[in-house]
Backbone bond lengths (Angstrom), bond angles and torsions (degrees), N, CA, C in turn:
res aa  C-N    CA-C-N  psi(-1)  N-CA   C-N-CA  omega(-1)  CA-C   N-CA-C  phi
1 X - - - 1.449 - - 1.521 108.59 -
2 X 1.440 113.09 129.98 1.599 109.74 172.02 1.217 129.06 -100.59
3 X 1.002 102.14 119.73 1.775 129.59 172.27 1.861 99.75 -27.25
4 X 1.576 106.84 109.69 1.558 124.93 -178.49 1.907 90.22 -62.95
5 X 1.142 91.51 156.61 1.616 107.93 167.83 1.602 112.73 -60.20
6 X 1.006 151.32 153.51 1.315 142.80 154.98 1.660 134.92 -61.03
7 X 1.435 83.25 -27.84 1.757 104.57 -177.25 1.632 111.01 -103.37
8 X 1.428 115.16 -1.75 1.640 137.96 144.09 1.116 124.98 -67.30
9 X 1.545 109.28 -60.94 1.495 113.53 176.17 1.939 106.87 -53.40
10 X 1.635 108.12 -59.75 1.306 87.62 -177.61 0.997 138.28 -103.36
11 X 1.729 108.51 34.46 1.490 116.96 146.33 1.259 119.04 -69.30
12 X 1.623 113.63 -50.55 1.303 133.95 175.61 1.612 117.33 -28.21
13 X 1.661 99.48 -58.88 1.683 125.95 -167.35 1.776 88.27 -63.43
14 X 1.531 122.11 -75.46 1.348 110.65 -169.68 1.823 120.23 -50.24
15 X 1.415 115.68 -29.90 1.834 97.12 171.93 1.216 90.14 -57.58
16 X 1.345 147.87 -98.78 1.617 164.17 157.19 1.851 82.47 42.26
17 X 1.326 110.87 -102.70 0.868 124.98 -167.49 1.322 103.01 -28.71
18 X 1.834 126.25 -72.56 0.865 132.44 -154.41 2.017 118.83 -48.45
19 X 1.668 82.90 -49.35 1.602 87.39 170.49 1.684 135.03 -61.50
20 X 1.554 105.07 -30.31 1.254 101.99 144.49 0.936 146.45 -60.16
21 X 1.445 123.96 -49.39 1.746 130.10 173.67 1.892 83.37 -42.34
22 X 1.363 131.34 -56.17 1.644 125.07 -124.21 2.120 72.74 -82.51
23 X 1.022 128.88 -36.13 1.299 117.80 -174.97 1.707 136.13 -53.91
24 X 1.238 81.51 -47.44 1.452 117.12 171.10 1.893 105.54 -59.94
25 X 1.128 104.02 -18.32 1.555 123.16 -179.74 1.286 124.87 -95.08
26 X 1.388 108.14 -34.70 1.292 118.38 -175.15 1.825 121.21 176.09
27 X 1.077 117.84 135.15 1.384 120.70 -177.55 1.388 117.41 -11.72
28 X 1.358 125.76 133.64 1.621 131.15 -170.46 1.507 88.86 -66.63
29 X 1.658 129.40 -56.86 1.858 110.23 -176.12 1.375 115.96 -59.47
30 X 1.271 126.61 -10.72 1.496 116.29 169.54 1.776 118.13 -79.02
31 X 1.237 97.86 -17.19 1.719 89.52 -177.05 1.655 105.50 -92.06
32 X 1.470 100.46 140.15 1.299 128.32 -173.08 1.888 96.80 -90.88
33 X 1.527 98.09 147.27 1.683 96.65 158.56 1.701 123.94 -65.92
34 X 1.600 97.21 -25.04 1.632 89.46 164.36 1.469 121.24 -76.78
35 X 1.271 132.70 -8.12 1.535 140.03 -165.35 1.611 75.48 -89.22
36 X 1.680 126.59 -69.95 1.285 115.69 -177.13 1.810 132.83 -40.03
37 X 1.244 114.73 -27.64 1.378 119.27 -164.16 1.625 103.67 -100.05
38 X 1.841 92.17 -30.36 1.702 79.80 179.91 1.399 114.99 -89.04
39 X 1.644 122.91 2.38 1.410 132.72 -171.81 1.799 95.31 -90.77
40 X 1.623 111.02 -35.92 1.540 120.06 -174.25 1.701 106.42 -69.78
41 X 1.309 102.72 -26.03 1.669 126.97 169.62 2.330 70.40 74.34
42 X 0.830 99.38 71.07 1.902 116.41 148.37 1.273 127.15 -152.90
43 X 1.437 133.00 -170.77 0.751 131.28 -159.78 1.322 116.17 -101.60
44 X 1.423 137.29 135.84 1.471 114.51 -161.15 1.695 121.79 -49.70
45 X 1.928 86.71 -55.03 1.485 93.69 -176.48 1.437 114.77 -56.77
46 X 1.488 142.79 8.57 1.370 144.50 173.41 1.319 93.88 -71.73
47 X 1.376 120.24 -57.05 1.804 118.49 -148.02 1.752 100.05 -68.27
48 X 1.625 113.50 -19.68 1.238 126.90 168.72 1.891 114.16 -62.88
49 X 0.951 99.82 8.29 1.396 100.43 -167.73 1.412 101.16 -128.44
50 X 1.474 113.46 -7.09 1.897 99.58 168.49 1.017 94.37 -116.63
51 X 1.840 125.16 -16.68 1.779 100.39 -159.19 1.368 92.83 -153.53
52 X 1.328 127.47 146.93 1.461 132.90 164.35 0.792 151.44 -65.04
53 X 1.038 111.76 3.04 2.084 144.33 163.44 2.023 109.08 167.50
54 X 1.445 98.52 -172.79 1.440 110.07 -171.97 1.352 86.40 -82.09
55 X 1.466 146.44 6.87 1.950 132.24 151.34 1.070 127.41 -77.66
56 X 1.621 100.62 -16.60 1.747 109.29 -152.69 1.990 75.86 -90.88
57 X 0.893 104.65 -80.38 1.834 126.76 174.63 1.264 98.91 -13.09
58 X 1.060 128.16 -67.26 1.804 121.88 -175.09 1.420 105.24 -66.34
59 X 1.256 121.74 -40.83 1.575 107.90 -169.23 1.793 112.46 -83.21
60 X 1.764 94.64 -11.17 1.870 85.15 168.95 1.803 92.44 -93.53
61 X 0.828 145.34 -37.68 1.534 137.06 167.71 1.201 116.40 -23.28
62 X 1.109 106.22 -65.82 1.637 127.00 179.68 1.585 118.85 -69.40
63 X 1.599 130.53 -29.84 0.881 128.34 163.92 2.013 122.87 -55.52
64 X 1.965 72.21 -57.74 2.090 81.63 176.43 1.420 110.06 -50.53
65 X 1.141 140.56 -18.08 1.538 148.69 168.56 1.286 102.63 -69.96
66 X 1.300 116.00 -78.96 1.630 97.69 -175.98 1.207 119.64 -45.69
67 X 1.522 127.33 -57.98 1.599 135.94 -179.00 1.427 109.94 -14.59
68 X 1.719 102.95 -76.98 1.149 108.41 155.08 1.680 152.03 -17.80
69 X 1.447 107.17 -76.77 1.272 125.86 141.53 1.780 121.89 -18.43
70 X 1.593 111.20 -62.00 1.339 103.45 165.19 1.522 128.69 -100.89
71 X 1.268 118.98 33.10 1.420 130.87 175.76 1.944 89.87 -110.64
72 X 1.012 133.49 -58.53 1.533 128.42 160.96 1.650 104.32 -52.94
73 X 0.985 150.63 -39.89 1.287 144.68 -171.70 1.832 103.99 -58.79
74 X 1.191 103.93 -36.10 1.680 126.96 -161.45 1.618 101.62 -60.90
75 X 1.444 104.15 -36.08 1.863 97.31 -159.59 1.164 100.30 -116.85
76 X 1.779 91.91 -8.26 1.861 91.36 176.06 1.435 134.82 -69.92
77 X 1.283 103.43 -26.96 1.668 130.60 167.25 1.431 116.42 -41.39
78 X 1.570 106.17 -35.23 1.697 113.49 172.22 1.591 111.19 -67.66
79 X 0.976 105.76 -21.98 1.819 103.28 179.60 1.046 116.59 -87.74
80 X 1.658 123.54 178.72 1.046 144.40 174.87 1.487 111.96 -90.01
81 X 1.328 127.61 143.99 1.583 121.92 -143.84 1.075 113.20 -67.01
82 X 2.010 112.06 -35.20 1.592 116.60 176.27 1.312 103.90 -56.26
83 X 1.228 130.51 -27.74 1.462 115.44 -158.53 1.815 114.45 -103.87
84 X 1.317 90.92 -23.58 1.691 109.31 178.97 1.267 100.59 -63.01
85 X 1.826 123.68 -49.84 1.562 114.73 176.77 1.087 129.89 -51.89
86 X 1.760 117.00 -51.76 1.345 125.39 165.27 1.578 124.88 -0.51
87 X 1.564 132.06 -59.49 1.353 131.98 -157.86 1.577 102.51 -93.86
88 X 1.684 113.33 -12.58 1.162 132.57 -162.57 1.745 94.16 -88.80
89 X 1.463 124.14 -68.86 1.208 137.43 152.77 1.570 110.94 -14.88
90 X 1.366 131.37 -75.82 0.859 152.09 168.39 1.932 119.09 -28.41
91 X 1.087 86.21 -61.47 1.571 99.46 178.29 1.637 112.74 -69.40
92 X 1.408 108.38 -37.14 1.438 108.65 151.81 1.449 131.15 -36.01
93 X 1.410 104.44 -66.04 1.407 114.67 168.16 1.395 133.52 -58.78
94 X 1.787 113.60 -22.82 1.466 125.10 173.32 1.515 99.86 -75.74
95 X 1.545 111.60 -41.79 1.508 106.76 -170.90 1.992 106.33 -106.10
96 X 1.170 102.49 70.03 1.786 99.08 -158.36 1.442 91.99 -84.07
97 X 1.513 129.43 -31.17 1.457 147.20 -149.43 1.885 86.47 -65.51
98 X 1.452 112.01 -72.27 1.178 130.21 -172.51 1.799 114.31 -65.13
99 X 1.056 123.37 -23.39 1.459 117.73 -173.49 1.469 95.93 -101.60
100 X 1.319 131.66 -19.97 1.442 130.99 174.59 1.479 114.07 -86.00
101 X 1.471 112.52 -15.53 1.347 114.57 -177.39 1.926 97.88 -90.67
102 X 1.132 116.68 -59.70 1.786 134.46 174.29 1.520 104.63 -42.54
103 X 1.375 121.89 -47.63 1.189 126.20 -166.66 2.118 110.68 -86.54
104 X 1.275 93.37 -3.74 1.709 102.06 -172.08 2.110 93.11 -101.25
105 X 1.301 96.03 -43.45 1.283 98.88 -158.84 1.627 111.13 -69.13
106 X 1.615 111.47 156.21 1.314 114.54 -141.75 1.588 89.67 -138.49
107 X 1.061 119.21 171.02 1.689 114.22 176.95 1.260 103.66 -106.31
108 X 1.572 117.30 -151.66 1.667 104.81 -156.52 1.087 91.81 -100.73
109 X 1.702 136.60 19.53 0.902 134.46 171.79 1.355 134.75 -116.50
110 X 1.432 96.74 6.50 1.213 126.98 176.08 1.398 119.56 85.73
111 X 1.482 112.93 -10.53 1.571 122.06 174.59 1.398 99.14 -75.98
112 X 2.105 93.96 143.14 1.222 110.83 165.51 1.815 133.93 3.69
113 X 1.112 152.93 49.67 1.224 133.84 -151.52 2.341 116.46 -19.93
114 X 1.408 83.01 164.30 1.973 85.60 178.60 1.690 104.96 -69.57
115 X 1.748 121.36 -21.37 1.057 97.58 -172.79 1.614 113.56 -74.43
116 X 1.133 120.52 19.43 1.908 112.59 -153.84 1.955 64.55 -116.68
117 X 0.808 141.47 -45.55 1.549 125.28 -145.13 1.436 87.10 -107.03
118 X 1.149 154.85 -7.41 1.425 156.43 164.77 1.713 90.42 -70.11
119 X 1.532 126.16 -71.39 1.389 129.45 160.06 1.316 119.55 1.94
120 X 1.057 100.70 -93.96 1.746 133.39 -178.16 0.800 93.93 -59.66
121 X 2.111 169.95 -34.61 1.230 163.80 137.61 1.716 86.21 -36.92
122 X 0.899 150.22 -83.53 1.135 133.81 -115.17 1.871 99.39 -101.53
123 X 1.869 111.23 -9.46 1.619 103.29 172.90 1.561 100.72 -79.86
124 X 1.622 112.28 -30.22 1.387 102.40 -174.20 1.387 117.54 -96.02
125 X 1.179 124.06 40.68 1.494 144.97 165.87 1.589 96.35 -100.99
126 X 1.492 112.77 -62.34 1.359 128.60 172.43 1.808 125.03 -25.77
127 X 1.580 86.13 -43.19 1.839 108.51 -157.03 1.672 90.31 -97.78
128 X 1.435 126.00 -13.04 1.456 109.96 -177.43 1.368 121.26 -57.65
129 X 1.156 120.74 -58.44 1.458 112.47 161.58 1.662 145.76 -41.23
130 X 1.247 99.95 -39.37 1.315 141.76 172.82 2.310 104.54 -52.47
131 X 1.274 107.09 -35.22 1.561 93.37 176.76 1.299 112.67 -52.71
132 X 1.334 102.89 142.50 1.154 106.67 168.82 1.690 113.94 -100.85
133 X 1.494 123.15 119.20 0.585 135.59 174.96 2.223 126.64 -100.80
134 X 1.342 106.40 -28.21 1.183 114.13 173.81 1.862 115.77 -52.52
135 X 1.147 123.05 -39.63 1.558 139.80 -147.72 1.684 108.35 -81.74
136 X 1.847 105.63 -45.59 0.800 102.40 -162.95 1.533 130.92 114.75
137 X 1.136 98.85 -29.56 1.657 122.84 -174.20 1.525 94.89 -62.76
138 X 1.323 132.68 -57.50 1.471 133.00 -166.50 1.730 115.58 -99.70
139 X 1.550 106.16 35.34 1.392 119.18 164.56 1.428 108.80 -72.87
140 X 1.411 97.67 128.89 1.361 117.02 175.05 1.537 123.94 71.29
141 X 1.521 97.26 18.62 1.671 112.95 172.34 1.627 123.55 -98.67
142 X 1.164 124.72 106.49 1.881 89.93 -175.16 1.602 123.64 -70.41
143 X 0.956 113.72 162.62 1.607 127.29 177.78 1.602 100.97 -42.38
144 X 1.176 129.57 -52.36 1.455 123.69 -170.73 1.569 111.71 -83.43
145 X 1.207 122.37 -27.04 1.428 122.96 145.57 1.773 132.58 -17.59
146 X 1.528 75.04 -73.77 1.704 107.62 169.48 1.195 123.23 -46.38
147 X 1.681 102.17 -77.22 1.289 113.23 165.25 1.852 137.11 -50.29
148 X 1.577 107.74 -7.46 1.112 111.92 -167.81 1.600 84.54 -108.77
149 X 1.193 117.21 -41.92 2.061 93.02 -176.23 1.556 105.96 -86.63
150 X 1.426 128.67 1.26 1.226 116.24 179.23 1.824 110.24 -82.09
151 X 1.196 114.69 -46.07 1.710 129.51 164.50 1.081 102.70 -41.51
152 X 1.785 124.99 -59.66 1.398 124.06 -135.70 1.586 73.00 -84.12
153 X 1.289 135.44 -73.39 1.373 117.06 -166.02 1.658 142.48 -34.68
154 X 1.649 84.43 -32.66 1.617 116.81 -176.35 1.648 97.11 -73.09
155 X 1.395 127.96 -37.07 1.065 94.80 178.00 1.525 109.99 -117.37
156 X 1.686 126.45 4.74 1.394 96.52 135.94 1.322 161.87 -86.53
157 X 1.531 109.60 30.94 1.138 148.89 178.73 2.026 94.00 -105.40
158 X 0.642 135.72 -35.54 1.482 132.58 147.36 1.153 120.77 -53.83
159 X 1.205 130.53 -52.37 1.340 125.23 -155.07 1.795 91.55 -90.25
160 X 1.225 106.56 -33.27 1.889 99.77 179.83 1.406 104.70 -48.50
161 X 1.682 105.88 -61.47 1.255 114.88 -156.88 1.478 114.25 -53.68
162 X 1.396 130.93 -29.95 1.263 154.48 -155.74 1.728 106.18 -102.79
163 X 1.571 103.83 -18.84 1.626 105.12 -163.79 1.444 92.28 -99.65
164 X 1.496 120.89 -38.19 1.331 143.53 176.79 1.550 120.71 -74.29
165 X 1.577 104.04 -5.89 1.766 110.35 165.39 2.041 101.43 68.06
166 X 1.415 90.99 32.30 1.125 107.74 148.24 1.925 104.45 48.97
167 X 1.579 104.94 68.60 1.849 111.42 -164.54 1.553 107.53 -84.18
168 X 1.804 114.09 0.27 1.190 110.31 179.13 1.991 94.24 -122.21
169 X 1.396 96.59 159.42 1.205 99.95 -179.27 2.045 105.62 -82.05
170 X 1.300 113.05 179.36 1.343 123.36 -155.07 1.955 109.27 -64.26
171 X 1.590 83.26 -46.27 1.373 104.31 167.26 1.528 140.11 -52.82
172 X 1.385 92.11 -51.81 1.213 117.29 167.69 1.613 117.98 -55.60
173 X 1.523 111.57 -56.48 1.550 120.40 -166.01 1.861 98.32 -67.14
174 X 1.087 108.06 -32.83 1.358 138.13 -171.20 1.902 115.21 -41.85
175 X 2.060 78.20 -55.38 1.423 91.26 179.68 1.422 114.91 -89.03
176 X 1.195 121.38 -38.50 1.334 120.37 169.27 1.658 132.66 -73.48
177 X 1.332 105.12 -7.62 1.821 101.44 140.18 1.251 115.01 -81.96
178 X 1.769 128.70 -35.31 1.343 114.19 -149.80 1.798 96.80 -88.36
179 X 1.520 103.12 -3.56 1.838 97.93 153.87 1.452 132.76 -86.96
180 X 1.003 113.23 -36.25 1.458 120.99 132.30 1.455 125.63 -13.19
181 X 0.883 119.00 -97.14 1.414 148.76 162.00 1.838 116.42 -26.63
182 X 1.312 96.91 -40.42 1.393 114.05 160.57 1.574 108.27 -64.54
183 X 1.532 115.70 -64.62 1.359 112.15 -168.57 1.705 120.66 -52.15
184 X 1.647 89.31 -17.63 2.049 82.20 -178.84 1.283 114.20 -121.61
185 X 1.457 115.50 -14.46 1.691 112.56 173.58 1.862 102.69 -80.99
């Protein structure tokens, strides 16, 4: 893997940034690439030089999040649920700017935006394995049952924590979904 430029990376990081702050402000179709370049304090035609418009930019934004997201998902499976959430929790809070902006935003129709249901597709991809089936507890439930209130909870227990400026620490919120989460997967 090759080592990004330095003066790439934090050109890169300020559009990032920039387009969020401008979201958090106002509808993603209202922001212009000049609202972006002059908020990045660069030059427009720069942001033309990592990304192909303000679509291309959000959907590599949003990708490096998931990537992420399921490269921690990978080793997390070995733990126990309080503890598997933990880095998940956490990363929330490092990236609060972006999951509070994704998680607010709505389409032009005012429904939920795709990134909250792209989300929730991708915890209950996570949780498929994860039923518990040996115990007994999920007799007479189907798998998509399961899997659909365990996500939907999992991540409105995200979106509180994040809407609510996050009143429990990382750990904390961490363990008390991943008991949760225990009781129905």
């Amino acid at each position: 893997m090759t080592n990004v430029d330095r003066r790439i990376a934090k050109t890169q990081e300020a559009i990032k940034k920039a387009v969020l702050e401008l979201m958090a402000e106002k509808p993603f179709d209202d922001i212009t690439m000049q609202d972006i370049a002059d908020r990045a304090d660069i030059n427009r035609g720069t942001i033309y030089l990592h990304y192909q418009d303000k679509y291309d930019l959000l959907d590599k934004l949003i990708e490096a999040h998931f990537h992420e997201m399921e490269e921690m998902e990978q080793w997390a499976c070995e733990l126990a649920w309080r503890d598997a959430l933990v880095p998940f929790f956490e990363y929330f809070e490092i990236n609060f700017l972006f999951f509070s902006t994704m998680l607010a935003s709505k389409d032009a129709k005012g429904a939920p935006s795709s990134f909250r249901t792209r989300l929730l597709a991708s915890f209950v991809r996570g949780f498929q394995d994860e039923i518990d089936r040996e115990s007994g507890k999920n007799a007479g439930v189907s798998d998509a049952v399961i899997l659909q209130f365990a996500g939907t909870a999992y991540v409105g227990v995200i979106e509180w924590w994040i809407r609510n400026g996050m009143p429990y620490p990382p750990r904390e919120t961490a363990g008390q979904a991943g008991s949760l989460l225990e009781r129905v997967l």
